[in-house]
matplotlib code that plots the C-alpha trace (Angstrom):
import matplotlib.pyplot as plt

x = [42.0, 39.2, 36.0, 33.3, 30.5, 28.8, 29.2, 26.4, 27.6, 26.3, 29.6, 31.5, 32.0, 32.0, 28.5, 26.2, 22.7, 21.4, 22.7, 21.4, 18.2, 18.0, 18.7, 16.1, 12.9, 11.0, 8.9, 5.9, 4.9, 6.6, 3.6, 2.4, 5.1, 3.5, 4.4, 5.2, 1.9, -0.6, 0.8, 0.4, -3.0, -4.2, -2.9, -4.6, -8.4, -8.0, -10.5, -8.8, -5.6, -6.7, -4.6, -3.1, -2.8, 0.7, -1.4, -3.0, 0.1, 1.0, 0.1, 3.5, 5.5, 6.2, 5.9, 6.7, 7.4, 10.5, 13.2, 16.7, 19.1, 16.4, 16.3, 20.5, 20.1, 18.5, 21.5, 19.4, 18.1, 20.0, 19.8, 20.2, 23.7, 25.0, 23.2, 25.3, 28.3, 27.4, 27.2, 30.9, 32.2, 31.0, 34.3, 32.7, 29.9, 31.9, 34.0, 30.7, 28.9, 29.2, 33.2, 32.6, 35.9, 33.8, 32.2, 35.1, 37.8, 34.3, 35.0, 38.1, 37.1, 35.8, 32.3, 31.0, 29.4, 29.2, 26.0, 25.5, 24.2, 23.2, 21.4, 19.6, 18.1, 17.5, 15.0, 13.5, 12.6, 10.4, 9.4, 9.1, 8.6, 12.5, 13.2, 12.2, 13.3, 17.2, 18.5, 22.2, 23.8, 26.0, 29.8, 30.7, 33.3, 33.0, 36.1, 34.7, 32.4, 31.1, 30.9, 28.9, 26.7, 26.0, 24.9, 22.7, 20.8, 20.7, 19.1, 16.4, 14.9, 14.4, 12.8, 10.8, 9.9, 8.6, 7.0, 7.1, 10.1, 10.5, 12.0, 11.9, 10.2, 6.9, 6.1, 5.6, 5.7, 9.1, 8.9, 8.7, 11.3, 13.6, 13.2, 13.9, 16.9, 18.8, 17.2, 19.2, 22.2, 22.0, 22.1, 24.8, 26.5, 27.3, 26.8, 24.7, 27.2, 30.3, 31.3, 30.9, 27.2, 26.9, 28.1, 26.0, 23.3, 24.1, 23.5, 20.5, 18.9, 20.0, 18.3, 15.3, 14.7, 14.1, 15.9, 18.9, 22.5, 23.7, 26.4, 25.1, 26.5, 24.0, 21.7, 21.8, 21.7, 19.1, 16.8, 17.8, 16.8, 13.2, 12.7, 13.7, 11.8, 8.4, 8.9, 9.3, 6.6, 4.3, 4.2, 4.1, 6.8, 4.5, 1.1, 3.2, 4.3, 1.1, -0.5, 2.8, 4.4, 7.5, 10.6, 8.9, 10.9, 9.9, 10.9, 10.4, 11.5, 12.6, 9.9, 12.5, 15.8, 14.4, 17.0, 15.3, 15.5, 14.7, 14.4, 13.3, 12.1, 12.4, 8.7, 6.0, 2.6, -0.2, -2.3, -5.5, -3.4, -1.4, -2.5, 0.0, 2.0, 4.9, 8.4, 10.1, 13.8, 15.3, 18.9, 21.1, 24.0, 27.0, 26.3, 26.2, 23.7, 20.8, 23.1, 25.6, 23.4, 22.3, 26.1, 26.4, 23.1, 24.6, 27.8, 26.5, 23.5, 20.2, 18.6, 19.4, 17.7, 15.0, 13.7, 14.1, 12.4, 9.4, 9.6, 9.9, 7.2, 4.5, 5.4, 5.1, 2.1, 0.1, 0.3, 1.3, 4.2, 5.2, 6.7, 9.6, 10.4, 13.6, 13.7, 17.1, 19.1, 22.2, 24.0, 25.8, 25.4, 22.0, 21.2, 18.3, 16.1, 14.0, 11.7, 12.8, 10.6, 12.4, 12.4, 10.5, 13.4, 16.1, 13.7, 13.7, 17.3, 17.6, 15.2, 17.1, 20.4, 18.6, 17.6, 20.9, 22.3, 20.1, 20.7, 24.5, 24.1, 22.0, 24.8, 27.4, 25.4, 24.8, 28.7, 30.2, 32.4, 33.1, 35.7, 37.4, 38.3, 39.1, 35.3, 35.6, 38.0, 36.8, 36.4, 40.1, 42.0, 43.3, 41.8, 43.6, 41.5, 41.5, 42.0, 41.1, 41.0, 38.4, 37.7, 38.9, 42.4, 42.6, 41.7, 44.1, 46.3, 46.5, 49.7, 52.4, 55.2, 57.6, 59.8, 57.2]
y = [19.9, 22.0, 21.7, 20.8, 21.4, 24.6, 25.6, 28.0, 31.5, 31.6, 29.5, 33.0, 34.1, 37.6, 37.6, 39.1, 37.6, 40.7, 40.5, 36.6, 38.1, 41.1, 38.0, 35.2, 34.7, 34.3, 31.2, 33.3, 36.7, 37.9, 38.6, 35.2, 34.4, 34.3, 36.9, 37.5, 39.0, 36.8, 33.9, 36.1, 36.8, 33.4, 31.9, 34.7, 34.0, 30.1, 28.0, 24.5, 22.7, 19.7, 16.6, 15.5, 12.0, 11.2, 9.6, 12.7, 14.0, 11.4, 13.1, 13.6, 11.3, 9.7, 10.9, 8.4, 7.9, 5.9, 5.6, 8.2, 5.5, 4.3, 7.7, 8.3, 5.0, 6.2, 6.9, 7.2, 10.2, 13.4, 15.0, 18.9, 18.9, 16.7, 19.4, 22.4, 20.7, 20.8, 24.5, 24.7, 22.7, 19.2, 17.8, 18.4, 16.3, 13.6, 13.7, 13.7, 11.1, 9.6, 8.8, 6.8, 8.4, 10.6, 7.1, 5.5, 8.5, 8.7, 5.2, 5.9, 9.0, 8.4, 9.3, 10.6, 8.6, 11.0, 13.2, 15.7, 18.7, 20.6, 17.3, 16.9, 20.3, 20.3, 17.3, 18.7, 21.6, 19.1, 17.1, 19.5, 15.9, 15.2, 18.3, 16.6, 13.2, 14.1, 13.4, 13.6, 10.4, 10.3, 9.9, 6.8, 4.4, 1.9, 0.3, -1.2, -3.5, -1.2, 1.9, 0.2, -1.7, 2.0, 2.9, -0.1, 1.1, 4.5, 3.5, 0.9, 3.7, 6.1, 3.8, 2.7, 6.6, 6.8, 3.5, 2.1, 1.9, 1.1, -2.0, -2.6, 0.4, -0.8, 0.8, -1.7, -2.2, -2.0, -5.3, -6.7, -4.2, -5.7, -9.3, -8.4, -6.7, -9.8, -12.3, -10.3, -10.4, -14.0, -14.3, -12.7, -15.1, -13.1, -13.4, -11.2, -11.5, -11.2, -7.5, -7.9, -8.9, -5.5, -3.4, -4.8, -4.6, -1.2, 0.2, -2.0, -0.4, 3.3, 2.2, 1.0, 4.3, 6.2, 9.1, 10.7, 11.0, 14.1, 16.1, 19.0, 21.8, 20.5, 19.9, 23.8, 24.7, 22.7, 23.9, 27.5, 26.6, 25.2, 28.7, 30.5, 27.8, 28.2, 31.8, 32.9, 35.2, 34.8, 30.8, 30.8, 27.9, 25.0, 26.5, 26.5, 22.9, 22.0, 18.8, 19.4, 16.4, 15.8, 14.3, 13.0, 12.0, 13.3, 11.4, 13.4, 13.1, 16.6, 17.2, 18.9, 17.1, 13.8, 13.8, 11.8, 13.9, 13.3, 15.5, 15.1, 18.9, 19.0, 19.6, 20.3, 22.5, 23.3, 26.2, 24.6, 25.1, 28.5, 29.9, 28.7, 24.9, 25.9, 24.6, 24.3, 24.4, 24.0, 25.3, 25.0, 28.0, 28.9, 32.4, 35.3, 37.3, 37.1, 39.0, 36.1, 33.5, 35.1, 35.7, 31.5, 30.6, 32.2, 31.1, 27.8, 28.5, 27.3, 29.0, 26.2, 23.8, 25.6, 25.9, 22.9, 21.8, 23.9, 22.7, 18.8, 19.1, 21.0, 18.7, 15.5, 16.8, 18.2, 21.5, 25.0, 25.5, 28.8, 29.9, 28.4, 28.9, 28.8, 28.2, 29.4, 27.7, 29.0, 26.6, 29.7, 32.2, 32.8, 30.3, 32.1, 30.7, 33.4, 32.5, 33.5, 33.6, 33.5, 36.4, 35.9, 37.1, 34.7, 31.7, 32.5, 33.1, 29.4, 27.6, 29.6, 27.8, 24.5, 24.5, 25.2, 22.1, 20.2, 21.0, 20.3, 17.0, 16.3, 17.3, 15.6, 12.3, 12.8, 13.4, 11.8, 14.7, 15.4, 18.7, 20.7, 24.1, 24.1, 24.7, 28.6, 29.2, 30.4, 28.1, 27.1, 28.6, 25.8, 25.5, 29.3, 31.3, 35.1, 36.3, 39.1, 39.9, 42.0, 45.2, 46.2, 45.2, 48.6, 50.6, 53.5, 51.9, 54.4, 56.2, 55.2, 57.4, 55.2, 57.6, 58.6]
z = [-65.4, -66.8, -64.7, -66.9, -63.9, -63.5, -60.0, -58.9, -58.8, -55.4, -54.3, -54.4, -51.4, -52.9, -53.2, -50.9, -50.1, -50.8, -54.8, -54.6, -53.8, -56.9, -59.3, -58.4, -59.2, -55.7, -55.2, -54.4, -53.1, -49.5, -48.4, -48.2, -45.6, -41.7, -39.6, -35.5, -35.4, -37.5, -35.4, -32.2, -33.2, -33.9, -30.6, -28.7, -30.5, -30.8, -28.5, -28.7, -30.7, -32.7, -33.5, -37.0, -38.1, -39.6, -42.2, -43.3, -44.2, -46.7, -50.2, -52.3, -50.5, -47.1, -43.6, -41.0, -37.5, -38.0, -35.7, -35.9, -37.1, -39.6, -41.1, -41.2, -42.8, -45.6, -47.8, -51.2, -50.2, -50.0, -46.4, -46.5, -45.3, -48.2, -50.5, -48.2, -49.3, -52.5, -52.4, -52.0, -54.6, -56.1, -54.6, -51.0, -52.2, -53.5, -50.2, -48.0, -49.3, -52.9, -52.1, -48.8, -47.9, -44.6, -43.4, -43.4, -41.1, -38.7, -38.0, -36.7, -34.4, -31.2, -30.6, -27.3, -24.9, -21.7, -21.2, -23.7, -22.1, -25.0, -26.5, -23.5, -23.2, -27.1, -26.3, -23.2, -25.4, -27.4, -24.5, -21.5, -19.1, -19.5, -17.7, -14.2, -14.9, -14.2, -10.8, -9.3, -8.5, -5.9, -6.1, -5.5, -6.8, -9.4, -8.2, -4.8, -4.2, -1.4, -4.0, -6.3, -3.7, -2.4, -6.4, -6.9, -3.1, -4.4, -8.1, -6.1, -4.2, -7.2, -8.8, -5.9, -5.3, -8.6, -8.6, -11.9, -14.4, -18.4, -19.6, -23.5, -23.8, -21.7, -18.0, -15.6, -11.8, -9.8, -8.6, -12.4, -13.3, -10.5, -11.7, -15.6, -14.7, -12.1, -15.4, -18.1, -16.1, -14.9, -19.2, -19.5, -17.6, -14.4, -10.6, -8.9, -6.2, -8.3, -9.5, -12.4, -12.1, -9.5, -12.2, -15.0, -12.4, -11.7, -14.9, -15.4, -12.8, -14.3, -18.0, -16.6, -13.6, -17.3, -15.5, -16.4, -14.5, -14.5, -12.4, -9.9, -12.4, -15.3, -12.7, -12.1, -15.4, -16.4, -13.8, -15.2, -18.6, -17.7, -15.8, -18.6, -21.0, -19.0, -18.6, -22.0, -23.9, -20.9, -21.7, -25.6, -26.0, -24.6, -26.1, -29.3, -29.6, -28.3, -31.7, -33.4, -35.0, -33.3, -35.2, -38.3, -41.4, -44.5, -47.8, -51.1, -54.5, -56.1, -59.3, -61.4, -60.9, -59.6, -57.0, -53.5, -50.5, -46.9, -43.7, -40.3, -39.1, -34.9, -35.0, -37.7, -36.6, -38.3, -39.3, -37.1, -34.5, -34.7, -38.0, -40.5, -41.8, -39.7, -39.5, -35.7, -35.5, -31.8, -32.1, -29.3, -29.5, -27.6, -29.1, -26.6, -28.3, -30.8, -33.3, -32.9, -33.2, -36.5, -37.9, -36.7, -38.7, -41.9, -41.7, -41.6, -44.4, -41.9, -44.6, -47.0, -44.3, -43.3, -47.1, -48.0, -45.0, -46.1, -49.3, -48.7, -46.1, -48.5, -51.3, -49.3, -46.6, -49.5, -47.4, -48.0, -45.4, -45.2, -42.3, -40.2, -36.2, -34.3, -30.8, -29.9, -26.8, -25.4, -23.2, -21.7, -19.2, -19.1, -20.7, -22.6, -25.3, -27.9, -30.4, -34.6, -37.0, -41.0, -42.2, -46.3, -48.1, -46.5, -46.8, -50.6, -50.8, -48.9, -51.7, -54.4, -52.8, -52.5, -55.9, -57.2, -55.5, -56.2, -59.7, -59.2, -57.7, -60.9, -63.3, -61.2, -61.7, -65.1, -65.7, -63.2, -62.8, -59.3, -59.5, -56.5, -56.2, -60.2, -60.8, -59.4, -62.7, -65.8, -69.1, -70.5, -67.8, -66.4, -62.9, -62.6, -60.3, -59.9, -56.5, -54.7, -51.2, -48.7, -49.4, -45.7, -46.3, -48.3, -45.2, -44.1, -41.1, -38.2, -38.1, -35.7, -34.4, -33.1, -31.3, -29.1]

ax = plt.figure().add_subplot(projection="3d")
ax.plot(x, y, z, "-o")
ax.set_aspect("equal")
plt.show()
C-alpha cells in the first residue's frame, strides 16, 4: 500500500546529525545556550539560593506536584517517548500507544518487584537522605516461625534506634507505629500469633522503619556511590540541586500542532539559583566510559527529551529554559557519576526532531493513516524501498594466505 504520510527525512538512518543540523532553522542563536563556565561562575559569586513556588510556574500550562501513577495516567497527553517512536515510523506510534496493542502484551510480562539498585541510587541522587536510610537485614528464613520471629526483633529495634517511623505517610512515635501495624493485621483477619499474622507483621514493620532492605553487595556499592556523589567537583552536585523543583509534571499543549504533551523533568532549577532555567537529567548507565554513555544517549535520541523538556517547561513556566544537565550514574565499577551540560547544537537538532513528530502525530490524526516501514519508499513505488548498506562494508579485507 502506498504510504500517504510524510515521514520526516530525519527517519533515515543515513543521515547524520551533523546534515540535520546544515538544514534547520535553529530556534535561537547558540550563543544564548548556558555554558560550564557561566554556570561555574554564578555558583562561585552567589550569596544565597531562593525558593520557587510551583504556583509561579503556572503561565502556559500546568505544573503540578502530582503523584508518578497520576502522571503515566495521563494518556491524552503525548509523553516524549511516544513522540521517539514516532520518529521511526507512524506504525511505532500506532503500536505504542493509539493501538492499545503495548498495554495489553505489558500485562502479560512480569514486572519486577525485588530492589532495583539503579532506581534506588537514581533517587538518592535527588534526595541525598535516602543514601543513609538502607540497612542490611539479616538472613533469615521466612519459612520458620523462629526465622521470622528473629526478622520481626530485628525490624523493632531499628525502628526503636531511630525513634520514630512513617505510617500513611505521617511520622509518629514508635510506640504508635507499633499499635497501627498489630491493628492493620488484626483487619486483615490474621493472628498475631499465627504465621501468617508474623509475616504480615513482618513486612509491616519493614514499610513503616521507612528504611530500605538491601543485600551487603548493594550495601557496598551504594556507600561507594555517595563517596563518589559527595566528592564530585569539590561538592557541586548538592549545591546544585539545592531550591530545584524535584519531579514536577509539566502539561502543555503544542501552539502549532495542538497536540497535548506532558513531561516530568528529574529536577527543574532556576537562574536565581545557578544563573540559568535549567533542566536536570539523572541517567543511570551501565556505560564504562563518558564516550559510551554519549554513543547510549544517541542511540536512544535523549536529545529528543531533553528539548522537549526545555521547551514544555518554558512554554508552561513562562521561563526561558535554556540549558539542560545530566548527572550521569554508572552502576558499574567505579561506579562514577560526571556532570553534562547539552551541548547548543544537539539541543537544536533534538527540538528540530520534536517538532517533526509532533507534526507526524498531527497528520496521522488528521488521516488516520498509521503506515509501517512502507513510508521510507518513494511516491507510487509500492512500499519498494532502496537499499544500501554502510559505507565500511566496501573496505579492502586484509589478505589471507592460507598455506602459511
Amino acid at each position: 500500500m502506498e504510504a500517504t504520510t510524510k515521514l520526516p527525512d530525519i527517519g533515515q538512518a543515513v543521515v547524520s546529525n551533523e546534515e540535520i543540523f546544515k538544514t534547520i532553522d535553529i530556534s535561537r542563536p547558540l550563543s544564548e545556550y548556558a555554558t560550564p563556565e557561566q554556570i561555574a561562575r554564578f555558583l562561585i559569586s552567589r550569596e544565597k539560593t531562593q525558593h520557587v513556588y510551583t504556583g509561579s510556574l503556572q503561565v502556559g500550562g500546568r505544573a503540578v506536584a502530582d503523584a508518578m501513577e497520576k502522571y503515566l495516567s495521563s494518556s491524552d497527553y503525548y509523553p516524549s517517548s511516544a513522540l521517539k517512536e514516532a520518529l521511526k515510523t507512524p506504525l511505532h506510534l500506532y503500536y505504542a500507544r493509539e493501538s492499545g496493542w503495548k498495554d495489553d502484551l505489558e500485562k502479560y510480562q512480569s514486572k519486577k518487584d525485588h530492589f532495583d539498585l539503579g532506581t534506588f541510587l537514581h533517587m538518592c541522587i535527588l534526595e541525598p537522605t535516602k543514601f543513609k536510610r538502607t540497612t542490611v537485614e539479616p538472613k533469615y528464613s521466612l519459612a520458620s516461625k523462629e526465622g521470622v520471629e528473629a526478622l520481626i526483633a530485628f525490624w523493632i529495634d531499628k525502628i526503636q534506634l531511630l525513634g520514630q517511623c512513617e505510617v500513611e505517610g505521617e511520622i509518629v512515635d514508635v510506640a504508635t507505629g507499633f499499635k497501627a501495624v498489630n491493628m492493620a493485621v488484626q483487619e486483615m483477619g490474621l493472628s498475631l500469633d499465627k504465621q501468617d499474622g508474623k509475616k504480615a507483621r513482618y513486612n509491616m514493620l519493614k514499610k513503616i522503619s521507612g528504611l530500605e532492605a538491601v543485600s551487603e553487595e548493594h550495601s557496598t556499592i551504594i556507600n561507594i556511590v555517595r563517596y563518589n556523589y559527595e566528592r564530585y567537583g569539590g561538592g557541586i552536585i548538592p549545591k546544585l540541586l539545592t531550591h530545584s523543583k524535584r519531579e514536577i509534571s509539566l502539561y502543555y499543549t503544542d501552539p502549532v500542532t495542538g497536540i497535548p504533551v506532558r513531561c516530568r523533568p528529574d529536577a527543574m532549577q532556576f537562574e536565581e539559583n545557578i544563573g540559568c532555567n535549567t533542566i536536570i537529567s539523572v541517567k543511570s548507565t551501565m556505560a564504562e566510559s563518558l564516550s559510551k554513555f554519549q554513543y547510549d544517549a544517541a542511540k536512544y535520541q535523549y536529545e529528543v527529551t531533553e528539548a522537549m523538556y526545555q521547551e514544555v517547561a518554558s512554554g508552561v513556566t513562562g521561563r526561558d529554559f535554556n540549558c539542560t544537565i545530566t548527572i550521569m550514574l554508572q552502576t558499574k565499577p567505579p561506579y562514577g557519576v560526571a556532570l553534562l551540560v547539552w551541548n547548543a547544537e544537539d539541543i537544536e537538532i533534538g527540538k528540530y526532531k520534536y517538532h517533526q513528530a509532533l507534526q507526524t502525530v498531527k497528520e496521522c490524526q488528521d488521516s488516520g493513516l498509521y503506515p509501517g516501514y512502507d513510508a521510507y519508499a518513494e511516491g507510487g513505488n509500492f512500499g519498494l524501498i532502496s537499499m544500501k548498506l554502510p559505507d565500511w562494508i566496501s573496505k579492502e579485507l586484509p589478505p589471507m594466505d592460507v598455506e602459511d
